[in-house]
C-alpha angles and dihedrals in degrees: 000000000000132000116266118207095176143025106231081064088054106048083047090059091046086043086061097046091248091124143346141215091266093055080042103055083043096055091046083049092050081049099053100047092047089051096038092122093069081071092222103144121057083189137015116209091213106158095025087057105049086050094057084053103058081046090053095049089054088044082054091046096054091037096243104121139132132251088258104044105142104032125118121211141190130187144210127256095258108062120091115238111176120253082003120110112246112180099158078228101295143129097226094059087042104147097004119150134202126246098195137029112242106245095240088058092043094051078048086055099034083060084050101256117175114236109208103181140300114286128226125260153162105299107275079346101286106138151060110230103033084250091121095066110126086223098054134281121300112237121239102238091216095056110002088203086073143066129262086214134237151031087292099045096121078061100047091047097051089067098041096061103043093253088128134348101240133013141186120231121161123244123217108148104351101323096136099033101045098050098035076054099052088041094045099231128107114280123189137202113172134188127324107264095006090121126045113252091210106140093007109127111239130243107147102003089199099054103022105110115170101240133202131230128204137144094233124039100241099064092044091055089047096058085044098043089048091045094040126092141060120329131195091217103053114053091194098055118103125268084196113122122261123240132211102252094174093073101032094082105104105105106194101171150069112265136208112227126184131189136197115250099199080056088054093039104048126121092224102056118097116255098230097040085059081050098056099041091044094054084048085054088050094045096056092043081054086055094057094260120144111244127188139185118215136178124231108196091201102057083117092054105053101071091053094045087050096055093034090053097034093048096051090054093039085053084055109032079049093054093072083068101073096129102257099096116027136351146021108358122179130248104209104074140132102182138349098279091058095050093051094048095039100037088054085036083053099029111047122053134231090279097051097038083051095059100035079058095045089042093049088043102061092040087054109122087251098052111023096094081037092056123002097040093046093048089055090060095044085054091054087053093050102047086043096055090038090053088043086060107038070041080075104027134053094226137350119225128216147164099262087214137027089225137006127252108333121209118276107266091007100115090017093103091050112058082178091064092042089050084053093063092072093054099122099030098057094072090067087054101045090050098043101241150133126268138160136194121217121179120271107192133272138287124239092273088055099254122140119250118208133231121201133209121191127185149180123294117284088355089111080134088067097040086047099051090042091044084042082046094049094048102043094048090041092238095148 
């Protein structure tokens, strides 16, 4: 059976009568045990999809199904999805099971979406590489001696290699770009607060978005389009209108892009990567489109505000797992002192015990004005100066990373070094807007390289028909 890259391709072959959901669930699940050595997928739905399948073939006969009938989906482990485990790769969640489906996954479902299994990452996504799982890294199919990135790299790997058509991952500093980047496939994060975050498994309640990976932008605005809007359960979420992405991607005009010079001229970013996004300046300037360079003073500021803010909610959101109500509890206790202390010492792993010791740091009574209040301030600064300049400008670009695919355990002994991977993709997340990643080429090894597009909150409709623009020209 060939190889499919997009739905639309898809739905035309069923609608031919050349395959159908059930040949297609069969081919992802061939795939997955070939590949089974890149450790993608925790869990593989086997029988139940294959199930949903068959249902989803009658649905197409009689003419009933859903817009996503077709597409197979796999999620991160960090989604619930009821009477399914979900352990965000973590000990301390081993053998946990859901009670309730998050509302993004069940609109999926409700559009009859195929869910083919849960998909490896970073433990309670804290990481970079996907080195920090408590069930081993995922393989970068490219190069299985590097990383896929992070935390969602079981996700972007899974599309990369043709184990499913579409996945979710979650986005808090650059967990669905970099690694969409590293992997050369699209990877989104909208809006804060676009997409519900009921039955997402919290990290850093104020930054986590549920993101979507593809290999083509309209697939990519449907799933968004179906998971985004208001939602009963999540009193964050938007009560803004959807719009119908999928058929907004037609970009007609001229735009005016900016970038951010202190992103191009800095030390740490990889010659060749500065190469490739400066000839895809050039050749939009070549296009008639109007590009700017800009300056952001606080480029230095945006990585520490991140840990200092994302630690001190991931010290709070982790204190719910101490071992009395769900999940892993340890068995050599005397007290509860002791099984609080013994089951987190057993349960979470270096990365997470890192953070949930940074985070309670820097809320301690002594430091909490020294460091969490002022990097609350430092973060309105940020998002103010990034919306005054998408305010004059229809989207900024950016190297999504500040290198491609790093070696497996080569930055693993300097947490400093792994923070600093996230580097370009943390401003989105700070500010609260939109951004995507689209491939840009390779380097000379062969390694994709990735381009980001960030836009202004709650304008994914504009990011998705440039990104859509850039792909389909070439451009990039």
């Amino acid at each position: 059976m060939k190889t499919y890259h997009s739905l639309s391709a898809i739905q035309k072959d069923i609608k031919e009568g050349k395959v159908n959901c059930t040949t297609l669930v069969q081919f992802y699940l061939k795939n997955i045990s070939e590949k089974a050595h890149l450790n993608a997928f925790l869990e593989v739905y086997e029988e139940e999809a294959l199930a949903a399948a068959q249902a989803i073939d009658q649905k197409i006969a009689q003419g009933k199904a859903g817009r996503l009938a077709g597409m197979v989906i796999g999620i991160k482990d960090v989604l619930c999805y009821a009477n399914h485990e979900v352990n965000a790769a973590s000990k301390i969640l081993s053998t946990f099971q859901s009670q309730f489906t998050g509302t993004a996954l069940q609109r999926l479902i409700d559009e009859d979406a195929i869910i083919i299994g849960r998909l490896n990452c970073d433990e309670f996504a804290m990481g970079s590489s996907n080195e920090n799982s408590a069930y081993g890294p995922c393989l970068n199919e490219l190069d299985n001696t590097r990383v896929p990135g992070g935390s969602s790299g079981g996700s972007a790997v899974a599309v990369q290699a043709d184990l499913c058509l579409v996945s979710l991952g979650s986005d808090t500093g650059g967990s669905v770009r970099q690694p969409a980047a590293f992997c050369g496939i699209v990877g989104l994060k909208p809006t804060y607060s676009r997409i519900s975050r009921w039955g997402l498994i919290a990290y850093a309640s104020s930054f986590d978005t549920i993101g979507v990976f593809s290999k083509n932008i309209p697939d990519n605005a449907l799933v968004l389009e179906i998971m985004a809007g208001a939602d009963e359960h999540d009193s964050t979420v938007s009560k803004k209108p959807v719009p119908a992405y999928s058929s907004l991607l037609n970009f007609n005009k001229k735009a005016k892009v900016a970038y951010i010079k202190e992103t191009i001229h800095s030390e740490g970013l990889n010659p060749e990567i500065k190469e490739r996004t400066l000839a895809t300046l050039e050749k939009l300037k070549q296009a008639g489109h109007e590009v700017e360079e800009v300056s952001f003073p606080y480029l230095d500021y945006i990585l520490p505000t991140y840990y200092i803010l994302t630690t001190a909610e991931a010290s709070a959101n982790l204190s719910r797992f101490d071992g009395v109500r769900y999940g892993h509890r340890s068995e050599a206790t005397g007290d509860l002192e002791s099984l609080y202390k013994k089951t987190r010492s057993e349960g979470f792993g270096e990365e997470v015990k890192r953070r949930i010791m940074l985070g309670t740091f820097v809320l301690s009574a002594s430091y909490y004005d020294a460091y969490f209040t002022k990097a609350q301030k430092v973060r309105r600064l940020i998002k103010e100066k990034t919306e005054e300049l998408l305010k004059d400008h229809d989207v900024l670009v950016m190297p999504t990373t500040p290198t491609v695919a790093f070696k497996l355990g080569e930055h693993s002994s300097n947490p400093l070094e792994m923070y600093l991977a996230d580097l370009y993709t943390v401003q989105a997340n700070v500010a609260g807007v939109p951004a995507i990643s689209i491939p840009n080429g390779v380097d000379s090894q062969g390694l994709p390289i990735g381009l980001q597009i960030v836009g202004k909150a709650f304008d994914e409709a504009t990011v998705f028909a440039f990104a859509d623009y850039l792909m389909q020209n070439q451009l990039n």
